[in-house]
C-alpha positions in Angstrom: 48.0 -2.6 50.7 48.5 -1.8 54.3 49.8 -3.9 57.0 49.2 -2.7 60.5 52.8 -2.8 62.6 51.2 -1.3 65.7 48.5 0.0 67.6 48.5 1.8 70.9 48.1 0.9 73.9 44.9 3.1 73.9 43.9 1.9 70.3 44.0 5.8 69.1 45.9 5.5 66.4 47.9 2.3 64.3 50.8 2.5 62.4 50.9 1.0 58.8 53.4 0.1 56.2 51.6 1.0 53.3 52.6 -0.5 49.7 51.5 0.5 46.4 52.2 -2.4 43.5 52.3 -1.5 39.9 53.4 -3.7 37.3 56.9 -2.7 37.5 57.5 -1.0 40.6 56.5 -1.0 44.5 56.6 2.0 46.5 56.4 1.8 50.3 55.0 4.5 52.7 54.2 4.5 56.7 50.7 5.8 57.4 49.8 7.0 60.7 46.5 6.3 61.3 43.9 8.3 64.1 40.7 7.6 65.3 39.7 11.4 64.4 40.1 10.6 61.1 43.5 11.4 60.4 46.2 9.6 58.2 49.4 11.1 58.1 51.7 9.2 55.4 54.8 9.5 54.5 57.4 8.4 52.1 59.6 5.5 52.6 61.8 5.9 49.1 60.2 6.9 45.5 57.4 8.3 45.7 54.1 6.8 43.3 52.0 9.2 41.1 50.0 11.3 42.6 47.0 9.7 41.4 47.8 6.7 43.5 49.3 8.6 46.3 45.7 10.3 46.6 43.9 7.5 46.2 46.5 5.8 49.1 45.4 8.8 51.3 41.6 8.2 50.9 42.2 4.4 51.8 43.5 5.3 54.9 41.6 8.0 55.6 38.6 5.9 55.3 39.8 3.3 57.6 40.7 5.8 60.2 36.8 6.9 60.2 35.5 3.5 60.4 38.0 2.7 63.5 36.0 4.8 65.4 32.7 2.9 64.6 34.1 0.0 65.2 35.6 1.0 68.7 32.1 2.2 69.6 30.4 -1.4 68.9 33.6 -3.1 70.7 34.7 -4.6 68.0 38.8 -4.2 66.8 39.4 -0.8 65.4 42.5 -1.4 63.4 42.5 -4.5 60.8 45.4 -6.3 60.5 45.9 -5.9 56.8 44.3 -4.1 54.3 43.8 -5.4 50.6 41.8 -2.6 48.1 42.5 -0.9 45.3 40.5 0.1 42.3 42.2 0.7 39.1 41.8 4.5 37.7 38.8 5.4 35.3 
């Protein structure tokens, strides 16, 4: 999950506080998020498995690319909250 904290005043980038739940556990990160596409995330405590930490990194790397999109058809670039996650295969 992500839930937005702040944008700029320019709407370039959005900070997040990003959580990833398991059945036993939650482990928080801050993702910054760019219009160019970046997310730069980092660890607020333990660290998940890599697996999730990846898949964590190509949720908010996929938001970032679609803020652009969405800024180019004047619509808000940076959702409030962020609810997706898809079990491994």
């Amino acid at each position: 999950m992500l839930d937005r904290e702040s944008v700029t005043e320019d709407r370039a980038s959005a900070v997040y506080k990003a959580s990833i739940y398991t059945t036993t556990e939650v482990f928080v990160y801050r993702a910054v998020l760019g219009l160019d596409g970046t997310a730069a995330i980092e660890v607020e405590g333990e660290e998940a498995s890599e697996a999730d930490g990846k898949q964590l990194t190509n949720i908010a790397k996929s938001t970032a690319r679609a803020a652009k999109r969405k800024l180019d058809e004047d619509l808000p670039p940076w959702p409030p909250r962020i609810l997706r996650w898809r079990a491994p295969r």
